[in-house]
N, C-alpha and C positions, 0 to 999 in steps of 0.2 A: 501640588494641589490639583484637584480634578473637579470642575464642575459638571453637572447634569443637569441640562435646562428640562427634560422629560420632568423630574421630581423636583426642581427650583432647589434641587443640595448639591455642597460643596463640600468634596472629600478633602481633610487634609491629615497630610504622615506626619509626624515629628520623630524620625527617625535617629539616634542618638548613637548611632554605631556606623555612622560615615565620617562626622567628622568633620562636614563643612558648615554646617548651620549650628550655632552655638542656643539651641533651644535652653528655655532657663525657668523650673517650675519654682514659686513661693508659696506653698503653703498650695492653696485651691486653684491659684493661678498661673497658667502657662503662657509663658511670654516667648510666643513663637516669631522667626524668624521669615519673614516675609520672599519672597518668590527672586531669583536671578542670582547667578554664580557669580560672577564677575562683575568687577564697576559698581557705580552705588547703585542703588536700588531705586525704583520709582515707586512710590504706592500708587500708584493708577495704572501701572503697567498690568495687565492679565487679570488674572486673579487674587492679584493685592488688592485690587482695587475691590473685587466682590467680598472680601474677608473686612476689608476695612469700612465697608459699607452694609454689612449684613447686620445691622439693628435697626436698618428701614429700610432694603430690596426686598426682602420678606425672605432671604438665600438661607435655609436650615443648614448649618454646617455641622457637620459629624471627625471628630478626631480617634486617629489611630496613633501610639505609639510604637515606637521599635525599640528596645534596650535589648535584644540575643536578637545577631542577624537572623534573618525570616521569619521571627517569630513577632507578629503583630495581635495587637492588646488595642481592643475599642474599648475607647473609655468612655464614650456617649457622646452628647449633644453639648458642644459651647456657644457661648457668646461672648462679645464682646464685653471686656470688663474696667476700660479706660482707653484710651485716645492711641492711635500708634506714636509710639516714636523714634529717633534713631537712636544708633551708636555705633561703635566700629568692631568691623570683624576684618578677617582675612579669607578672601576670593579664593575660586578653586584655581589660581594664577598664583597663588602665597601671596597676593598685595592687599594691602589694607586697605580696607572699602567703607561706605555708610550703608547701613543695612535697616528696614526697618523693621519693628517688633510691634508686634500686637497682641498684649494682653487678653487672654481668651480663660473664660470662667465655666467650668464644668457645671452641668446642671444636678439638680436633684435625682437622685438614683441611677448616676454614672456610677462604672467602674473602676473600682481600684486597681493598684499594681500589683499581681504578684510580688512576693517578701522574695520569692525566689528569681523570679527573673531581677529582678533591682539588684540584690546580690552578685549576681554574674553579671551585670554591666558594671559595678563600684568595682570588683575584683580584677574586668581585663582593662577598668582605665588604670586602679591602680600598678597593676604589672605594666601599661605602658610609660607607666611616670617614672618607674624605678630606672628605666633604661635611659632616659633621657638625661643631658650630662645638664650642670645647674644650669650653666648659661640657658640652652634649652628650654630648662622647666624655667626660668626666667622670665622671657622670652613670653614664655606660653598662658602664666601668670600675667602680663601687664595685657594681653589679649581683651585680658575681661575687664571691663571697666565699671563693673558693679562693685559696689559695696554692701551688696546682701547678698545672704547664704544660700544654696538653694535647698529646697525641702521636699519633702514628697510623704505623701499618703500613701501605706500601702497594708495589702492585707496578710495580717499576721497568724502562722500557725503556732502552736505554743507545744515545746517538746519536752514532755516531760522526763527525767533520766532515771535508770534504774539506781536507786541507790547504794546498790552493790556494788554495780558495775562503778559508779562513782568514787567509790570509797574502794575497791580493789588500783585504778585507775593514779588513784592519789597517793595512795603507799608506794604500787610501784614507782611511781615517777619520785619516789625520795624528797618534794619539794624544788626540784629543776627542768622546765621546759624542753620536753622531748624536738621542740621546732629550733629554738635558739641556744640553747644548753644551759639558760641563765635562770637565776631564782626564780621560780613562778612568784604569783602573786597569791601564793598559798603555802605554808610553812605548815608541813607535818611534824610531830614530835613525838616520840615512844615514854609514858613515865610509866613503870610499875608495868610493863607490859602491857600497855593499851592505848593504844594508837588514838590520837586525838587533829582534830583541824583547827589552826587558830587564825581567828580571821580578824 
């Protein structure tokens, strides 16, 4: 977090490609992870205290994400959208700390997330989860102590496919997943010489 007393605004990153701050969006709200690596946290330490108090300082905060390292995505102007509170995470020491979280509400006519960067960060967590043995992914799971999903808004381009190329695509592949070697989820059949899709 960076404040500016010149302009009375407070930069904050939610940066999702380090790894210490367990940032957690639902739906419109980002329930960010308050300021200090180690040991619990204080919300009146630094700039916890300006975030946790910016719906009467008069402190304009402006949020950046990170999901592709150095590529940072402003998504506009939040506010406060309920009370901070705690929970636990793990320190950049690996020990388990209280941390606080502050639900923060995007305003009208923020931006969304690239469909394509969101992709490439779901893709390198999921290649990091494959390598982790259960105990690990264990481990990594009881970490979060939510029981909600998280979600995200993003914007969507829509591709449409040749239908040639679709239907060349499908015969060759005989009905078997060129990734895995296993029945797709599309069974081709020949009757009377003419290739049909049965879905």
């Amino acid at each position: 977090m960076r404040r500016s007393k010149a302009t009375n605004s407070l930069i904050i990153i939610s940066d999702h490609t380090k790894g210490l701050y367990e940032d957690k969006c639902f739906g419109d709200i980002l329930h960010y992870t308050g300021m200090g690596k180690s040991g619990d946290q204080d919300l009146m330490f630094m700039q916890n205290k300006t975030l946790a108090q910016s719906d009467i300082n008069g402190v304009e905060v402006h949020l950046f994400e990170v999901l592709v390292p150095t590529e940072y995505i402003y998504r506009g102007i939040v506010s406060l959208a309920g009370k901070p509170y705690q929970e636990k995470q793990k320190g950049d020491d690996g020990v388990q700390r209280k941390v606080w979280m502050l639900p923060l509400k995007l305003q009208i006519g923020s931006q969304t997330v690239p469909e394509d960067s969101l992709d490439t960060y779901i893709k390198e967590k999921e290649k990091a989860a494959v390598k982790l043995s259960l105990a690990d992914l264990k481990k990594r799971a009881a970490q979060n102590e939510s029981d909600r999903v998280s979600s995200r808004k993003v914007i969507s381009n829509v591709f449409i496919r040749d239908p040639f190329v679709g239907e060349y695509a499908k015969r060759r592949a005989h009905g078997i997943c060129q990734l895995c070697g296993q029945e797709a989820p599309f069974i081709i059949k020949k009757e009377n010489h003419i290739w049909s899709v049965i879905i």
